[in-house]
MDTraj code that builds the backbone (N, CA, C; nanometers):
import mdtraj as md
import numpy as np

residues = "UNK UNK UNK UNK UNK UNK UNK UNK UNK UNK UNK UNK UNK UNK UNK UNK UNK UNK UNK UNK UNK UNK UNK UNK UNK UNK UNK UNK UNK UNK UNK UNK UNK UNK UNK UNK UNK UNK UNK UNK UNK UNK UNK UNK UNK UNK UNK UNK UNK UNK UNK UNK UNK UNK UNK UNK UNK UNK UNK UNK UNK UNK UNK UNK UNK UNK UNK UNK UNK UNK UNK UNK UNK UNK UNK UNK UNK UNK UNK UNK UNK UNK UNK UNK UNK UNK UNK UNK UNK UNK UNK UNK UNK UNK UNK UNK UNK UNK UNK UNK UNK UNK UNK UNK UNK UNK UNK UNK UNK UNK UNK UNK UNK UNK UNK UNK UNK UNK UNK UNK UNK UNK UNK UNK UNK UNK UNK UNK UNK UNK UNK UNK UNK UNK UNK UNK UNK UNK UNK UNK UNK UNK UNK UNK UNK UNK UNK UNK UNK UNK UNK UNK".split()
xyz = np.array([
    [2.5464, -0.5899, 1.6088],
    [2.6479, -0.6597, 1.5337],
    [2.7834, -0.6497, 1.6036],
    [2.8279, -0.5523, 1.6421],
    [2.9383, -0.4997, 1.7342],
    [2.9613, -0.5931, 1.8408],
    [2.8477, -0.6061, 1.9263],
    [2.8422, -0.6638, 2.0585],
    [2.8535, -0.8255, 2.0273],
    [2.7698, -0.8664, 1.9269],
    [2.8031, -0.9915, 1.8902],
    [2.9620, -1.0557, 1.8239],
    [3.0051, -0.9367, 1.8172],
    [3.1336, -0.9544, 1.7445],
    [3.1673, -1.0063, 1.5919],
    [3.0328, -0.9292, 1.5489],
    [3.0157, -0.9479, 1.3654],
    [3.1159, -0.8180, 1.3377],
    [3.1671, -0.8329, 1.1850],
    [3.1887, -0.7506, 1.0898],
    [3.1259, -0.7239, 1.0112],
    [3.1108, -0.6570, 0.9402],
    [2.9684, -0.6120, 0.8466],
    [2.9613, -0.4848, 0.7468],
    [2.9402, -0.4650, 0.6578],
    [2.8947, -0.3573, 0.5450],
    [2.8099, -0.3200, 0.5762],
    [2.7957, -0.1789, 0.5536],
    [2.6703, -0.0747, 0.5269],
    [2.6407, -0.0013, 0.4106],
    [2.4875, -0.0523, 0.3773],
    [2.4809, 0.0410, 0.2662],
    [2.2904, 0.0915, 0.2968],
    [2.3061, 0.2465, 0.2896],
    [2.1138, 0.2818, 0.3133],
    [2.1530, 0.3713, 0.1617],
    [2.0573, 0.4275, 0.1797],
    [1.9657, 0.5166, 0.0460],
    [2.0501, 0.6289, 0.0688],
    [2.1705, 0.6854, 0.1220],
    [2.1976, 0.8297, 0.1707],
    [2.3819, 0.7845, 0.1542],
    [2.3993, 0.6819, 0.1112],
    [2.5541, 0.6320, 0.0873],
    [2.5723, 0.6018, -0.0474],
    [2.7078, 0.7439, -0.0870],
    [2.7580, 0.8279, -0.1783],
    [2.8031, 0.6991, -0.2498],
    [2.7655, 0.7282, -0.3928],
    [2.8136, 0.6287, -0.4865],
    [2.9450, 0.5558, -0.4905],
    [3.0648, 0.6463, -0.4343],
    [3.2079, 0.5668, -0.4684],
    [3.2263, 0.5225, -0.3421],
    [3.1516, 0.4893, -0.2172],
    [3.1301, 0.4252, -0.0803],
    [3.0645, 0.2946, -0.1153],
    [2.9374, 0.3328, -0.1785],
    [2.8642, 0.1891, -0.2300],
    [2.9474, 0.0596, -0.2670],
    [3.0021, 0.1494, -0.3983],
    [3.1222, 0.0244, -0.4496],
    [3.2000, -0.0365, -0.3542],
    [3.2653, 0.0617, -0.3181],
    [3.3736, 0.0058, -0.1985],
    [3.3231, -0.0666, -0.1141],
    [3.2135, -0.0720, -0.0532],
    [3.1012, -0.1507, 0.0219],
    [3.1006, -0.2867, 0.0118],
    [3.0234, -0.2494, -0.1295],
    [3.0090, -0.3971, -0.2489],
    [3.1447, -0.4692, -0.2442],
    [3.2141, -0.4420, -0.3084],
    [3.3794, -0.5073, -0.3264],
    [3.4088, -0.5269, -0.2188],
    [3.4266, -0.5017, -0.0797],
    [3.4655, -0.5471, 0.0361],
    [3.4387, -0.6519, 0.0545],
    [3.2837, -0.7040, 0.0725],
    [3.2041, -0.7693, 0.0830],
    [3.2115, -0.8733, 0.0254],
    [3.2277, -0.8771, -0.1171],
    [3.2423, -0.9428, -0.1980],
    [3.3926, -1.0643, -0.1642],
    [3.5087, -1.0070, -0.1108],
    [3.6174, -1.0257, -0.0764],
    [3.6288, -1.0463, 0.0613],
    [3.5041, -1.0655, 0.1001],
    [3.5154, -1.1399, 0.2532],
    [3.5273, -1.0298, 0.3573],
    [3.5672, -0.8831, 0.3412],
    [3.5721, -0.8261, 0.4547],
    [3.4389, -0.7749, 0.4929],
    [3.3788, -0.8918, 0.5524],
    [3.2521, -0.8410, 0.6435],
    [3.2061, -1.0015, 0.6205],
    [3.1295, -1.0179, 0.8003],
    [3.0084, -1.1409, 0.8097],
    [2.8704, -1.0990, 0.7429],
    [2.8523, -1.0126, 0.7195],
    [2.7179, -0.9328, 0.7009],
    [2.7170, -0.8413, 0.6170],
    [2.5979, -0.7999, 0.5607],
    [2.6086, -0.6691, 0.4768],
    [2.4469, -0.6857, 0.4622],
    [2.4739, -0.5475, 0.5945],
    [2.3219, -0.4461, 0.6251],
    [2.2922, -0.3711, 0.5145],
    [2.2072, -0.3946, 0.4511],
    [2.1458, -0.3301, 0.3232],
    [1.9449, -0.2394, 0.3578],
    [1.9695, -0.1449, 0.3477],
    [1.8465, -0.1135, 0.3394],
    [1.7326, -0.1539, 0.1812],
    [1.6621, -0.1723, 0.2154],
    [1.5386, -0.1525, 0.0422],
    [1.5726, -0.0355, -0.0158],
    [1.6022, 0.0577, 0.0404],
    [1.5418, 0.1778, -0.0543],
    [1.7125, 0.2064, -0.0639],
    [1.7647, 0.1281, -0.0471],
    [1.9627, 0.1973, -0.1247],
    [1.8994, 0.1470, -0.2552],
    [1.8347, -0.0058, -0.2674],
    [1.8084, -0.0108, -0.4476],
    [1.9149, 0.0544, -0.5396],
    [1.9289, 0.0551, -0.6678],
    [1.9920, 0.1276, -0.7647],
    [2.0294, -0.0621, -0.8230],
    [2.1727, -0.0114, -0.9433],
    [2.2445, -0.1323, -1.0163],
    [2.3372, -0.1168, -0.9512],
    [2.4406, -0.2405, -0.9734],
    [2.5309, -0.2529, -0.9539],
    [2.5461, -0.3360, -0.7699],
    [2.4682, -0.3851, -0.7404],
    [2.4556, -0.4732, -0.5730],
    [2.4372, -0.6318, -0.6403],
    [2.5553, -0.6908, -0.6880],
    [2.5635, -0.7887, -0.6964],
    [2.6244, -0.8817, -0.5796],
    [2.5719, -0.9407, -0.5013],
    [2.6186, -1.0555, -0.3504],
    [2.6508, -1.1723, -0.3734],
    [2.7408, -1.2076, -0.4441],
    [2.7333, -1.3775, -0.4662],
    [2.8289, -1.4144, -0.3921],
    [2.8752, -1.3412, -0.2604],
    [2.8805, -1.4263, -0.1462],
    [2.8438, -1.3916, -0.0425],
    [2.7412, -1.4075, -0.0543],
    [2.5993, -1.4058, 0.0334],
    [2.5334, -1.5414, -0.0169],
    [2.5107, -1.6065, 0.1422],
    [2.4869, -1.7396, 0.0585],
    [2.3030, -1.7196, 0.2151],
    [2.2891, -1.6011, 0.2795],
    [2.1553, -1.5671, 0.3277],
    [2.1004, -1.4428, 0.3507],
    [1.9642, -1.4518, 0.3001],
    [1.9554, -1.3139, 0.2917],
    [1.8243, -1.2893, 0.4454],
    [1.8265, -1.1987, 0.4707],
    [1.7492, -1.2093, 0.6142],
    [1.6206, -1.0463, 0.5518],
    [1.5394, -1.0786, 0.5178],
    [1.4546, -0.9436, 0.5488],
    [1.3786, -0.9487, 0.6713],
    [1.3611, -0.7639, 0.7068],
    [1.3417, -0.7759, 0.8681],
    [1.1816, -0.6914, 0.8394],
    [1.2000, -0.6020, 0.7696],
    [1.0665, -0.5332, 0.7459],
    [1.0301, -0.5423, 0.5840],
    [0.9279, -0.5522, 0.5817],
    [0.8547, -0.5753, 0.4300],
    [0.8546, -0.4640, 0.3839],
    [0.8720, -0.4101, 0.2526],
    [0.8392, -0.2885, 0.1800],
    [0.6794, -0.4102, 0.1515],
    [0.5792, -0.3004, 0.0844],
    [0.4283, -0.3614, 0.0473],
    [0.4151, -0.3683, -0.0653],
    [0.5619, -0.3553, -0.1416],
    [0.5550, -0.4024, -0.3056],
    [0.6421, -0.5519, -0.3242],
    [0.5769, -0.6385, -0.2989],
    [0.6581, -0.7826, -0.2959],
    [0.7971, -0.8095, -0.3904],
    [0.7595, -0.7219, -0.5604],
    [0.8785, -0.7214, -0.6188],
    [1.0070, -0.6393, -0.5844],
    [0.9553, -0.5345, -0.4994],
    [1.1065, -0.4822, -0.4515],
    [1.2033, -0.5956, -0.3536],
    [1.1053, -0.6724, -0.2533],
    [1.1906, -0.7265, -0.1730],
    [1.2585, -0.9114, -0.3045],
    [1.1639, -0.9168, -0.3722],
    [1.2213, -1.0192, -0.4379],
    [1.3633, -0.9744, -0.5187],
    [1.3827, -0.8438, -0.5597],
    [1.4562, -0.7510, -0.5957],
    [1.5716, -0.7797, -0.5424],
    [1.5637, -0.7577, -0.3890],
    [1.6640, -0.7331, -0.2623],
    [1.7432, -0.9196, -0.2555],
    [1.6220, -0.9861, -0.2886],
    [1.7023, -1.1345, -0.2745],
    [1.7762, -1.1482, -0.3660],
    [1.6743, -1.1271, -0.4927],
    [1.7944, -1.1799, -0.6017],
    [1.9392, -1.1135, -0.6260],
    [1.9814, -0.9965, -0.5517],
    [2.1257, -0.9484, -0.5676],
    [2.2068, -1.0382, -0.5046],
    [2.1644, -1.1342, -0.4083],
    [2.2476, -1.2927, -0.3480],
    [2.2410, -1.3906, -0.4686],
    [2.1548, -1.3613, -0.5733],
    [2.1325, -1.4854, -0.6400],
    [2.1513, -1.3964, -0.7708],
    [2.2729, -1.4132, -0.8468],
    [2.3398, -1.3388, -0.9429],
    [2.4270, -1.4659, -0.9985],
    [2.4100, -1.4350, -1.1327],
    [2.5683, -1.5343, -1.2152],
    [2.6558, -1.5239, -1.1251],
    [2.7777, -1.6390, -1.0923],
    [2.8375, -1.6527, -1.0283],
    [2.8380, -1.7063, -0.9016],
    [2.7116, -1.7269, -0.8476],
    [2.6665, -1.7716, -0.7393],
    [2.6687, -1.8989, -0.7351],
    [2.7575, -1.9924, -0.6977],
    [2.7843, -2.1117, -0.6515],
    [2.6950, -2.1690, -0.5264],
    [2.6602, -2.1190, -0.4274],
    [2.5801, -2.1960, -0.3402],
    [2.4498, -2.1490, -0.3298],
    [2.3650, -2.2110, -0.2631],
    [2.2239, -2.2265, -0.1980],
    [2.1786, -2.0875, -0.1281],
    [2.0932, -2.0034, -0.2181],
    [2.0976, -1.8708, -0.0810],
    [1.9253, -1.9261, -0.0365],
    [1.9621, -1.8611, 0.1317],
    [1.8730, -1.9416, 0.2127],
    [1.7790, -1.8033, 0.2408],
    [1.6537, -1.8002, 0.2003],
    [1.5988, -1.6771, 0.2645],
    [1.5019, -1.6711, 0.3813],
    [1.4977, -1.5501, 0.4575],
    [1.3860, -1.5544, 0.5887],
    [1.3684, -1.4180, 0.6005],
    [1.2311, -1.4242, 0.6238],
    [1.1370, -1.3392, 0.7027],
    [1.1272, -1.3451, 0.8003],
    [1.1843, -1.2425, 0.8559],
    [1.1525, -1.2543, 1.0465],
    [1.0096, -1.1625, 1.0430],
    [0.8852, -1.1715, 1.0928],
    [0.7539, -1.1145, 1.1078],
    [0.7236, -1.0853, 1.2366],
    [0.6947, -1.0020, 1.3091],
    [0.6070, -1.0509, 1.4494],
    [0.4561, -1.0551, 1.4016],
    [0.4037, -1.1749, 1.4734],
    [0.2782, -1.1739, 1.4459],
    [0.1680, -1.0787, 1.5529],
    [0.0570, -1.0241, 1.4771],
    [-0.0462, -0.9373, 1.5209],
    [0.0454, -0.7683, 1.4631],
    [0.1166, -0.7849, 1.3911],
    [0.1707, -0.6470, 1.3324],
    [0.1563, -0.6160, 1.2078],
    [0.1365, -0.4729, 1.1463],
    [0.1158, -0.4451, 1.0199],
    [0.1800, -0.5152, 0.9090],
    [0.3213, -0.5144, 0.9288],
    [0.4018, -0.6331, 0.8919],
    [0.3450, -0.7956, 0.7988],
    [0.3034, -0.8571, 0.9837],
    [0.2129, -0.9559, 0.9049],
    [0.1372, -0.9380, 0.7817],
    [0.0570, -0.8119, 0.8460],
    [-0.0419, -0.8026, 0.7227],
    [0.0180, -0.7740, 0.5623],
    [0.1274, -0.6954, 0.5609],
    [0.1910, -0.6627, 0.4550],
    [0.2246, -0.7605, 0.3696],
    [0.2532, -0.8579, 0.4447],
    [0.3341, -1.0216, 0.4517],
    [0.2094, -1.0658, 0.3412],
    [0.0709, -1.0690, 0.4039],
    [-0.0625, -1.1409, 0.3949],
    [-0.1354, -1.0728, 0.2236],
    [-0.0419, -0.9291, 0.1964],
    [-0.0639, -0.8660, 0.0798],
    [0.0229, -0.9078, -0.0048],
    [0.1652, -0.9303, 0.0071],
    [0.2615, -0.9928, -0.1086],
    [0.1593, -1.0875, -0.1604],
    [0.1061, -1.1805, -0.0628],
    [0.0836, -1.3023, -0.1624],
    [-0.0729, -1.2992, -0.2286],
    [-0.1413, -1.1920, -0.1990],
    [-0.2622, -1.1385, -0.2959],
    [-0.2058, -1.0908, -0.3648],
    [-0.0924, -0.9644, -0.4239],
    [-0.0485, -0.9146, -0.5117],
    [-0.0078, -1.0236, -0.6222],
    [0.0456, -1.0846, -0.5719],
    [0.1279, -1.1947, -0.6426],
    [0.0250, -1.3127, -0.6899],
    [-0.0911, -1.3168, -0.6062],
    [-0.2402, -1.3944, -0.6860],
    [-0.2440, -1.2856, -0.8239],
    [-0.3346, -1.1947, -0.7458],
    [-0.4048, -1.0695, -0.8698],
    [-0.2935, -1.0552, -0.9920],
    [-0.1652, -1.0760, -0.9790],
    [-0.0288, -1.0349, -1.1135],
    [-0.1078, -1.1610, -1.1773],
    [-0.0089, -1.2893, -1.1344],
    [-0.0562, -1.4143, -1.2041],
    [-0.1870, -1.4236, -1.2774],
    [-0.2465, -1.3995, -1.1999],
    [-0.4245, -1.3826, -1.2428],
    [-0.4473, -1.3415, -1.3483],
    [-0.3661, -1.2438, -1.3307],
    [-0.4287, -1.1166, -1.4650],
    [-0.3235, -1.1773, -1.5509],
    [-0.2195, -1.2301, -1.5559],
    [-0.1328, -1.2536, -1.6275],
    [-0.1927, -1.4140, -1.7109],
    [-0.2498, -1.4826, -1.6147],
    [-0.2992, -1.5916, -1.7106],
    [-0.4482, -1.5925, -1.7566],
    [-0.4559, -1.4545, -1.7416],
    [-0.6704, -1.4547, -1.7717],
    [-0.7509, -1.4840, -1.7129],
    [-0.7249, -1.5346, -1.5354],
    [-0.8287, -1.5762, -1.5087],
    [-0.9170, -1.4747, -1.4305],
    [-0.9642, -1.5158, -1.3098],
    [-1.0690, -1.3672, -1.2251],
    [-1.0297, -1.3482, -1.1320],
    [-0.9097, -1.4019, -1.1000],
    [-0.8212, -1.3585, -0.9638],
    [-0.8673, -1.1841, -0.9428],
    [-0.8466, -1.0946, -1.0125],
    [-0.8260, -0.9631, -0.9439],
    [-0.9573, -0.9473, -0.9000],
    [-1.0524, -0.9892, -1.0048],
    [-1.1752, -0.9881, -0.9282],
    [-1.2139, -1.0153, -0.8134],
    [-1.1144, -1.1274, -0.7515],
    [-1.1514, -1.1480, -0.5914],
    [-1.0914, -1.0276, -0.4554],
    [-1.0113, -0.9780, -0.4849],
    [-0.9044, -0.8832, -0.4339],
    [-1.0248, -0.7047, -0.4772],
    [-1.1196, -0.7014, -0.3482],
    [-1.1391, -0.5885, -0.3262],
    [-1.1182, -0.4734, -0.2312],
    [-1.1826, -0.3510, -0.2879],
    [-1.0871, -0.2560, -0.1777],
    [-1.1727, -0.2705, -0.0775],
    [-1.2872, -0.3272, -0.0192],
    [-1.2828, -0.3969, 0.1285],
    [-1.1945, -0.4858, 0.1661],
    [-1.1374, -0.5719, 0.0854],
    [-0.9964, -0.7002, 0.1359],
    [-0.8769, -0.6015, 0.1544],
    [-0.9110, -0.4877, 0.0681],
    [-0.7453, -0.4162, 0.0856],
    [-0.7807, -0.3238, 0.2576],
    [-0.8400, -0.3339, 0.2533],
    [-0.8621, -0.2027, 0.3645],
    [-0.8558, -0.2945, 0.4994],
    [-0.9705, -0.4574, 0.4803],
    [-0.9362, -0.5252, 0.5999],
    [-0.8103, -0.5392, 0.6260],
    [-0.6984, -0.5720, 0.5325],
    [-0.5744, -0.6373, 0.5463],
    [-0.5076, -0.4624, 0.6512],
    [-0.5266, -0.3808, 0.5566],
    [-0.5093, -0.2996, 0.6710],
    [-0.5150, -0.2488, 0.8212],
    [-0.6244, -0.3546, 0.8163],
    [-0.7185, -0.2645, 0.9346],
    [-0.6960, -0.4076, 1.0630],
    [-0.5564, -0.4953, 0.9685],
    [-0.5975, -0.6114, 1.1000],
    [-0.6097, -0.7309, 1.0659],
    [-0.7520, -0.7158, 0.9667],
    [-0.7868, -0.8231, 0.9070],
    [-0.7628, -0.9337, 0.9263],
    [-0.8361, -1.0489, 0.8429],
    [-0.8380, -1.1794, 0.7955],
    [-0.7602, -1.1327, 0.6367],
    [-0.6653, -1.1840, 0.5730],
    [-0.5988, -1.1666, 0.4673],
    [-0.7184, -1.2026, 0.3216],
    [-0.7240, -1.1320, 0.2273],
    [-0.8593, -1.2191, 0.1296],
    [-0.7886, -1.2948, 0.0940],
    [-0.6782, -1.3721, 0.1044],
    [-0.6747, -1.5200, 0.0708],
    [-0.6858, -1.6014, 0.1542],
    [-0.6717, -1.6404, 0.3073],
    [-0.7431, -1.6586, 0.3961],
    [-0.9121, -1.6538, 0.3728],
    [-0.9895, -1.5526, 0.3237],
    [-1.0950, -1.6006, 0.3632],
    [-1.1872, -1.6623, 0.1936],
    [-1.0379, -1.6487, 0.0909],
    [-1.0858, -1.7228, 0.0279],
    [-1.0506, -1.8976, 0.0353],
    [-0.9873, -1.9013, 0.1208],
    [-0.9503, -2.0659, 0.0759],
    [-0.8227, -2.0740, 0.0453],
    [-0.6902, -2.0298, 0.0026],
    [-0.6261, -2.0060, -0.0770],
    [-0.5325, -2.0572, 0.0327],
    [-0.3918, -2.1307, 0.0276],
    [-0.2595, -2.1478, 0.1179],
    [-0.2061, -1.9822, 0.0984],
    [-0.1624, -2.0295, 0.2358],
    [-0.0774, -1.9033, 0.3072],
    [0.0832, -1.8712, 0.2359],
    [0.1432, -1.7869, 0.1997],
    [0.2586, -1.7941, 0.1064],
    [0.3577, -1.8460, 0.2431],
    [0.4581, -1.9158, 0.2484],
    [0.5664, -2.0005, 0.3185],
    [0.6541, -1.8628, 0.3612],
    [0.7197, -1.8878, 0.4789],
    [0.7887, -1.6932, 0.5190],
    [0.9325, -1.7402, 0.4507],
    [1.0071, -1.8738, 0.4334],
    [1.1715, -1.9171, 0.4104],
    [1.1479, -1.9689, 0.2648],
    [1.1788, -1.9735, 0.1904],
    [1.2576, -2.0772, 0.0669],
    [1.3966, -2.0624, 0.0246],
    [1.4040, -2.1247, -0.0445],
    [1.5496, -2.1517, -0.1084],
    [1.5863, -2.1152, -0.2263],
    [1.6293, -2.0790, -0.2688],
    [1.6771, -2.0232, -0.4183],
    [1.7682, -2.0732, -0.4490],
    [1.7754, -2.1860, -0.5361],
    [1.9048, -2.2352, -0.6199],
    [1.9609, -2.2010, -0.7601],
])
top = md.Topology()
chain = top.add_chain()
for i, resn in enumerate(residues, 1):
    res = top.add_residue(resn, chain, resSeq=i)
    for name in ("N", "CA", "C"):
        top.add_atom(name, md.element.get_by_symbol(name[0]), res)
traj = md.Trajectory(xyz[None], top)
């Protein structure tokens, strides 16, 4: 960020509560292009509504934490378009993690509207996805979840 000649916020899991704020409010007020956020800072109070993109670089393997991480760009007050991306390399655990959000997010729905989704999602599909794999929605038939959308 330095070398590129960004400005930028920091906030990880190990930055003292009355830093956070100050973080936040900076940010908020324009002092910074960026604001490096780890997953696991999590907590309340990370509202971004000017943040109009959010960039995740590594997947946590619980899909609602990182949906978590977007929606603090997408808060009341948010006037524009936040643009999101997944940067992945492909043939990396990553991918595969990538290839589990969107079985998790089958098996929730699933179970959430009654049907036999979880039933398809076994711990051989969990272990291939581990191990490399073909994703079990891949080898059920199923579209691949999209890595960018838009949140309006």
């Amino acid at each position: 960020m330095e070398r590129g000649g960004f400005t930028y916020q920091y906030l990880d899991g190990s930055t003292p509560l009355g830093a956070r704020a100050k973080r936040i409010q900076a940010f908020q007020e324009g002092k910074g292009d960026v604001f490096l956020i780890s997953l696991k800072a999590g907590g309340t109070g990370i509202n971004l509504t000017a943040a109009d993109y959010v960039i995740h670089l590594d997947p946590w393997w619980n899909p609602a934490v990182e949906d978590q991480a977007t929606d603090r760009a997408h808060r009341i007050g948010q006037t524009r378009p936040v643009t999101v991306y997944r940067l992945i390399a492909r043939g990396t655990i990553e991918e595969q993690i990538l290839s589990l959000h969107s079985d998790k997010r089958a098996l929730v729905a699933g179970v959430l509207e009654g049907t036999d989704v979880a039933a398809r999602l076994t711990t051989k599909d969990l272990l291939s996805l581990l191990a490399g794999g073909d994703s079990p929605r891949a080898r059920h038939g199923d579209e691949e979840e999209q890595g960018t959308r838009t949140v309006h």
